[in-house]
N, C-alpha and C positions, 0 to 999 in steps of 0.2 A: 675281300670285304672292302668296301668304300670306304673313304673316312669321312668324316659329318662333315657340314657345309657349316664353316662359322665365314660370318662376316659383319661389319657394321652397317646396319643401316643409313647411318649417312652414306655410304659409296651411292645409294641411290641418287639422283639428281647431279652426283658429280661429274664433270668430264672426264673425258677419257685418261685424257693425260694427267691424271693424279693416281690413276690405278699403280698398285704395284703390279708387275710386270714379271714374266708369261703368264698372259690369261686368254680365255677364250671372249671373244664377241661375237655376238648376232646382233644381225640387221635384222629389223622384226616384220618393217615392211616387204623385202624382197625374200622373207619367209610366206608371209600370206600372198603374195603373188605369185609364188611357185605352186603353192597349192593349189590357188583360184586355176591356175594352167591347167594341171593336170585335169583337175576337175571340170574343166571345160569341155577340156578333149572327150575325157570318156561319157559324160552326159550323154551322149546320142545314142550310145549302146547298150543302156539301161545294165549296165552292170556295179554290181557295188566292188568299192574299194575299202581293200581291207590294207591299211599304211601300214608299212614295217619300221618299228619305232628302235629297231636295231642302232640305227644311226642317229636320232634323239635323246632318246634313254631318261628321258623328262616329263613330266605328267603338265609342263605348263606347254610345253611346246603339242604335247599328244590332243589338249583338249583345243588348241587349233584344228585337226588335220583331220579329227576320228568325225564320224558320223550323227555320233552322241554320248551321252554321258559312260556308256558300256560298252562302246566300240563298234564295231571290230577293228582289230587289233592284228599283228604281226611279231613276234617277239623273237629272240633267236637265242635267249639264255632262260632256263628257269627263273633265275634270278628277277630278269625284267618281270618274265610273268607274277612273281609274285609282288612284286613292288607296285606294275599296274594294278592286277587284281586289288592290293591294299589303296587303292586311289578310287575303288569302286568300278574297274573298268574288266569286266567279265567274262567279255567275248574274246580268249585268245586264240592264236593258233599258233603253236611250237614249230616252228618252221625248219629247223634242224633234226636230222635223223635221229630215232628217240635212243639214247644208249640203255641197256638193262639197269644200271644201279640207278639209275632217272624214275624209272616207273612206281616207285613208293611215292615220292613225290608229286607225281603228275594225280595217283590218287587222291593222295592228298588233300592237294588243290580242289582235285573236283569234287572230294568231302565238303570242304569246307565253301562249296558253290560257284566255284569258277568253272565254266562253260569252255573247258581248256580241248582241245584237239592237235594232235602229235601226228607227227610225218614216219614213214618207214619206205623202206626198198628193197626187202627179202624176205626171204621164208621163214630163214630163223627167228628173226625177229617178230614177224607176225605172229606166230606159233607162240610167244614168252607172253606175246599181249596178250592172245586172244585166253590161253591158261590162267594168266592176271585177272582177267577180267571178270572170267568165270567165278575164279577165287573168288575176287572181292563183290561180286553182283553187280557191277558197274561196267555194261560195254561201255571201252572206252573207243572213243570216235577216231577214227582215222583216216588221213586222207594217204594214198599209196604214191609214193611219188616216181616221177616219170620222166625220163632224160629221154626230149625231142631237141637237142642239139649236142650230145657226146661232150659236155661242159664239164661235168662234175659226179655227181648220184644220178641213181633215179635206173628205172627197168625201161628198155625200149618198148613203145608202142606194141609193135606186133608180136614180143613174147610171151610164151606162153606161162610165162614165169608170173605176170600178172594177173591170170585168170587164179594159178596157181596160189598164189598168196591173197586174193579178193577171198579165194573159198574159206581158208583156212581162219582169215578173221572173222568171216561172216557167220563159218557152219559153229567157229571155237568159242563164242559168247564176247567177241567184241563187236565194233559197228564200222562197217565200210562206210564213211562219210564222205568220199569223193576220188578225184587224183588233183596233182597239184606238181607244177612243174616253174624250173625255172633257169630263162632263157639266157646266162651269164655269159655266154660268147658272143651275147651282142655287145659286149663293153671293148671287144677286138674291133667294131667293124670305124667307118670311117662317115657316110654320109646317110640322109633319109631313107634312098632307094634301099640300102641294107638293113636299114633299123624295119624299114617294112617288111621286105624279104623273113626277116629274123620272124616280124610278129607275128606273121602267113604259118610259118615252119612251126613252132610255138604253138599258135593257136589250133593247125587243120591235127600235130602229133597229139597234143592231150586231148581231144574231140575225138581223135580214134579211139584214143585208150581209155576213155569214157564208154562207145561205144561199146567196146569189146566186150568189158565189164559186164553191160545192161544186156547184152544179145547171151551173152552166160548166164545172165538171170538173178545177176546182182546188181544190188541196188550203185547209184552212182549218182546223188542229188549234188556234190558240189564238181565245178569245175574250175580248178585257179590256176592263174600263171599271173606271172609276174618278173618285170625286168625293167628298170627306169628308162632305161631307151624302147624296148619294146613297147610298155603303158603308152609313152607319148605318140610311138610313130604307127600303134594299129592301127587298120586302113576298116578291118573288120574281126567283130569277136562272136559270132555266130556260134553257140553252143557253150559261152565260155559267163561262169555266175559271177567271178568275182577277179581282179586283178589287186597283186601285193606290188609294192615299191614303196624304199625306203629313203633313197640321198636325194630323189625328185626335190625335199624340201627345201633343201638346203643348198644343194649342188656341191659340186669341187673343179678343181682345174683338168681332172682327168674326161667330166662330164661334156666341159668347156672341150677340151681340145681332140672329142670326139665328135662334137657337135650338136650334143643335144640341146645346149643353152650356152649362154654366151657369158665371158667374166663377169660382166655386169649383172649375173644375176647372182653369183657368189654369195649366201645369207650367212657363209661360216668365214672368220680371221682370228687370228694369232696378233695379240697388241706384242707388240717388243719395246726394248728402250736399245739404244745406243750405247755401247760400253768400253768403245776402242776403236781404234783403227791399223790397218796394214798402209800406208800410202803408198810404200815403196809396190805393193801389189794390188790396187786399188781396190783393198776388200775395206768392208764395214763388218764390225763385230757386234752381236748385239745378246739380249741375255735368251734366245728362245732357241734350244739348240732340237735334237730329237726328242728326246724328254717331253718336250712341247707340240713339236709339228709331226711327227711320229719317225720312223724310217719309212715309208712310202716313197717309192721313186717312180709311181705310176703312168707318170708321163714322161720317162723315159726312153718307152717303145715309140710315142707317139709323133707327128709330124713336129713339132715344137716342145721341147723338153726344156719343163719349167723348174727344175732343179729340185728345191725341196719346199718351194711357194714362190707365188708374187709377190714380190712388194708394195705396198699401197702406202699413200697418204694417208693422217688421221680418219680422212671421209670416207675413207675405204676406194678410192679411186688409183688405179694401178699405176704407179712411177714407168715414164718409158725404159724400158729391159733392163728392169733392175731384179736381179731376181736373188733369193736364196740357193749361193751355191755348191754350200756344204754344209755338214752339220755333226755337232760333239754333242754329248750328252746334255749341256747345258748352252754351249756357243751354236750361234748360228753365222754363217760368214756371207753378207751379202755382198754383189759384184755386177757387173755390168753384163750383160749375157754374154756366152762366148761368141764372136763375132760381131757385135754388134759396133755400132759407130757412136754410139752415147757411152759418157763417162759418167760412172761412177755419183750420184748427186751430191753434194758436200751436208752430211747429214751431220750435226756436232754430238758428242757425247752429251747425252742426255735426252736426246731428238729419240722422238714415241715413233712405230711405222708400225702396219698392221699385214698380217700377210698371210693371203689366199693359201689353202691345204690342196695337195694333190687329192687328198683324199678324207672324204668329211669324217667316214667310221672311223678311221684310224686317230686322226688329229683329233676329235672328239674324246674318244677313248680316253688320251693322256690327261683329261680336267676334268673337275665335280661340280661346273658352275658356268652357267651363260651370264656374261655382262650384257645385260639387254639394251639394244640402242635403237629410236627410231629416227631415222630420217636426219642421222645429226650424230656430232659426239659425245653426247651425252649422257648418261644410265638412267633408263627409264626403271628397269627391274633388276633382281638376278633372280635368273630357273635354277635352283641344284639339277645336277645329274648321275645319273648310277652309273656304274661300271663293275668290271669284273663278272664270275661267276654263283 
């Protein structure tokens, strides 16, 4: 359960540096320019976007991104869904494979008017809906999902396993709504030529497995996929209705140091304050340990391993290689990158720094609250945020 968002309204209008410290900041501008991105790109293929508010989890940030007052939407916990649906936003999609003790719930919802649609990837599980559904008079809509890259879930394209679980919701009193895939081992790859390659694979595997469906004689009106690298880099989405992505909005250092955007477009930081020092091993200590930036070590694997964040100045502009290089539950220990030729900056106790997330979902996760800034140090807002299940 989340705990309620208190705070004073005077922090609005304050600077930064009076916040008390770990907290989360967004940049509000280089939010609505990530979107305006995305949305640029896919304009010419007349497909809708349906945002995964996974990594938001905020109804001020959602009514940025979403289409309109009712979505569509992306959710990956019940919870969210219910907390958007309480915001007026109707149009979701569960984009997590439905578990049985889920589906009271998901009725629920759709009692109570939410236009909610659930994911599956087997038999048994379509067989539980499609009895469900019968039950209760309510086909419940589903999209059947489909692994066209060996990432994670999802039935291969050419099994026959899909025709087999299409019949079994269709003949059983639920509703074949589509397939929906997604393409997570493009977050492995490294430059454009692969982010397209990905989208190609991506888009021609769920277009089969649409096919297959409709040449069996079931229906197949929706087609999604979705992957923040692949959204940006398709070349073409011929057959494809709708595209999900989530950290597009925001980005992170793992986004950065795969290539899809560049640090400067970072909309998520971690304020810290200054709270000690090692000299003898030129670390700085400050109060935002995991607890705050998460355990994420996603750039790790990557050509440039940024520890556990970058370091920035109050502007949010990044310190040369000073980076977060370990982290306790509450300590964060920043340092000069290994090898690098820059020392250490002389930051005093007390000195504010704000610092890039490997990874926006995670570092997200650990706070109930955006300190909203535009273009400045300043607090223009604060969004609450959900968390948990």
């Amino acid at each position: 359960m989340s705990r309620a968002v208190t705070y004073s309204r005077q922090e609005i209008g304050q600077a930064l540096d009076v916040l008390e410290t770990p907290c989360l900041v967004l940049e509000k501008s280089r939010l609505i320019t990530n979107v305006a991105r995305l949305r640029r790109h896919l304009r010419p293929f007349g497909v809708r976007l349906r945002p995964h508010l996974k990594t938001a989890k905020s109804i001020d940030v959602a009514r940025l991104v979403m289409d309109g007052a009712q979505g569509p939407i992306t959710v990956s916990t019940l919870k969210e869904a219910e907390y958007f649906f309480g915001h007026g936003v109707s149009d979701l999609l569960y984009a997590v494979g439905i578990a049985p003790n889920k589906l009271d719930h998901v009725f629920d919802l759709r009692r109570r008017g939410a236009s909610l649609v659930i994911v599956l990837d087997n038999l048994e599980t379509a067989q539980l809906v499609a009895a469900k559904s019968a039950e209760r008079r309510d086909p419940l809509p589903v999209l059947i999902e489909v692994d066209t890259d060996e990432h994670r879930s999802g039935i291969k394209p050419p099994d026959d396993m899909l025709i087999a679980v299409g019949r079994a919701l269709h003949t059983g009193g639920a509703a074949v709504r589509g397939v929906m895939t997604h393409a997570g081992s493009s977050y492995g790859l490294h430059n454009p030529a692969s982010f397209e390659a990905m989208a190609e694979q991506e888009r021609s595997g769920i277009v089969a497995a649409a096919t297959a469906l409709r040449t069996a004689g079931l229906p197949c009106p929706e087609v999604s996929v979705g992957s923040t690298p692949t959204a940006h880099f398709a070349r073409d989405l011929t057959g494809i209705t709708e595209v999900r992505a989530g950290v597009f909005m925001f980005f992170d250092l793992v986004m950065a140091g795969i290539g899809v955007c560049g640090i400067g477009d970072i909309a998520l930081s971690v304020l810290a304050t200054v709270i000690g020092h090692q000299h003898d091993k030129g670390w700085i200590i400050v109060d935002a340990g995991w607890m705050a930036m998460s355990r994420d070590r996603g750039t790790a694997r990557l050509p440039v391993d940024q520890g556990y964040g970058v370091v920035c100045n109050l502007a949010g502009d990044p310190i040369p290689d000073l980076i977060m290089i370990d982290a306790n539950q509450e300590h964060g220990i920043l340092a000069a990158r290994p090898g690098s030729q820059c020392a250490a900056p002389q930051l005093p106790v007390g000195a504010m720094v704000r610092i890039f997330p490997n990874h926006a979902c995670a570092t997200g996760a650990q706070h109930d609250r955006y300190y909203v800034v535009d273009h400045g140090r300043t607090v223009s807002a604060i969004w609450s945020r959900i968390y948990g299940w």
